[in-house]
C-alpha positions in Angstrom: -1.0 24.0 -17.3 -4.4 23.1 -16.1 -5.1 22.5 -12.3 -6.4 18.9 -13.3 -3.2 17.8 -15.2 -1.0 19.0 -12.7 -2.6 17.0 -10.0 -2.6 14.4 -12.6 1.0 14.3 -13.3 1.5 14.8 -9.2 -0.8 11.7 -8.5 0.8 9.1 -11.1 4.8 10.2 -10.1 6.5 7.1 -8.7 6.7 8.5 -4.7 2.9 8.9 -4.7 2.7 5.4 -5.3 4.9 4.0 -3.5 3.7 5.9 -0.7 0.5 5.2 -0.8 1.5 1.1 -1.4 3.5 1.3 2.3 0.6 3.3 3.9 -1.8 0.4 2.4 0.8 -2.4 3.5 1.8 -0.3 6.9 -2.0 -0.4 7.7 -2.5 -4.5 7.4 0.8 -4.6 9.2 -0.4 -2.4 12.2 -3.4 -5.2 12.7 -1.0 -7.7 12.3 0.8 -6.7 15.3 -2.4 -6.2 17.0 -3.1 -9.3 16.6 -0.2 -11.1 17.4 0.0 -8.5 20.7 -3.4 -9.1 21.8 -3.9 -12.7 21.2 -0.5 -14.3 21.4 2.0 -12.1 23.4 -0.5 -11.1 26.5 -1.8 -14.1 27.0 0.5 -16.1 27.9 2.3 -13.2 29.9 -0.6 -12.1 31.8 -1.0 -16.4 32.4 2.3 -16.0 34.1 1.3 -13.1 36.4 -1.3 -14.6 37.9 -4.0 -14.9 34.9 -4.3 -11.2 34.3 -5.9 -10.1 31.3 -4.2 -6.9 30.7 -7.3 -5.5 28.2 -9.0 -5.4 31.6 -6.6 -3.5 33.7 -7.9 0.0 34.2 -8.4 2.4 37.3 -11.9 3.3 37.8 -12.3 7.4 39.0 -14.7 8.2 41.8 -17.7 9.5 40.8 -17.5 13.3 40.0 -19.9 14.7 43.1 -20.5 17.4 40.9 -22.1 14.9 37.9 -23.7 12.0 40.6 -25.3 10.3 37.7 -22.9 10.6 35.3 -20.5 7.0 34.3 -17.1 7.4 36.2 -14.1 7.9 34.8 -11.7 4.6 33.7 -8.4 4.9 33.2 -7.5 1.6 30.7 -3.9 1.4 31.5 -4.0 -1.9 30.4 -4.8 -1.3 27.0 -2.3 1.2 27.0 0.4 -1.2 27.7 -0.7 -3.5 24.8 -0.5 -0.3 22.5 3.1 0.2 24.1 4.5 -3.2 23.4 2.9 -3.1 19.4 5.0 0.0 19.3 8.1 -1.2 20.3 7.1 -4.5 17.8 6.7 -2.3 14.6 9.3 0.2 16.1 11.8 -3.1 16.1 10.8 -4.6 12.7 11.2 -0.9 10.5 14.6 -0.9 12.1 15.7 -4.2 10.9 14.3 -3.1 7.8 15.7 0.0 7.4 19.2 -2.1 8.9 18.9 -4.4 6.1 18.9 -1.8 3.4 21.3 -0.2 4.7 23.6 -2.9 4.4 22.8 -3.7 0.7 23.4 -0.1 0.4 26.4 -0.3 1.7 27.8 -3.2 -0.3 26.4 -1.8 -3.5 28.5 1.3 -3.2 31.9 -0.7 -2.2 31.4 -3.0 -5.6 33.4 -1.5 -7.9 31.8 -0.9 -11.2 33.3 -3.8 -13.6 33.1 -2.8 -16.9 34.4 0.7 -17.6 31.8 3.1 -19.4 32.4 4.1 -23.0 33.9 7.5 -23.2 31.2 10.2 -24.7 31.7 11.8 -28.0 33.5 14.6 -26.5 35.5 12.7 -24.6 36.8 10.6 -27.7 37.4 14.0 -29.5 39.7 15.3 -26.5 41.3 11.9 -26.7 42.1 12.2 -30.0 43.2 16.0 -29.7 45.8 14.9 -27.2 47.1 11.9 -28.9 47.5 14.0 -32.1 49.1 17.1 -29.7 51.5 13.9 -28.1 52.7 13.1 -31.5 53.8 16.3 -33.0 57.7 16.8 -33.0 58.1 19.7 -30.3 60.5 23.1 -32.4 
């Protein structure tokens, strides 16, 4: 088997696919919640702190004596705090996800199947073998 049709026939399997559709669909969701962090959660909280904008919330480093000229050093806790709540967002909404699955997992196994299969061929054969074994007079 060539190289190219074994990447071929790893590339078009169903779990490549799929993967790559959530990492698509995980990626618009990540700005999503960006979005809704950035713009809709922190405003209003940093509003009821006191009108603190917590993008602008950083530490600035004295300047290194050994590099006068050179920019100081920011620590951007703020932004890290927006990064922390968008985690616990997407963190929250795979787990209700993964919750809800679960649950129609769950009540997909405890449903009993309704209609019985069909035996096999075999099992027909064996059926018949021990309805003909059943019937014979014992000596």
């Amino acid at each position: 088997m060539s190289l190219m049709s074994e990447f071929r026939e790893f590339a078009v399997k169903g779990n490549v696919v799929d993967l790559a559709v959530g990492v698509i669909i995980g990626g618009a969701f990540g700005k999503i919640v960006t979005s809704l962090v950035d713009q809709v959660i922190m405003p209003p909280i940093g509003w009821l702190i006191g009108g603190i904008d917590f993008a602008d919330l950083k530490i600035t480093l004295p300047v290194n004596p050994a590099n006068p000229t050179g920019e100081p050093a920011v620590i951007e806790y703020g932004a890290f705090i927006n990064v922390m709540i968008q985690f616990l967002i997407v963190a929250f909404v795979i787990f209700m996800m993964v919750k809800l699955i679960n649950k129609l997992r769950r009540q997909q196994a405890a449903e009993p199947d309704a209609t019985p299969s069909a035996p096999t061929a075999t099992e027909a054969l064996l059926i018949e073998i021990r309805d003909e074994l059943k019937a014979r007079p014992t000596a």
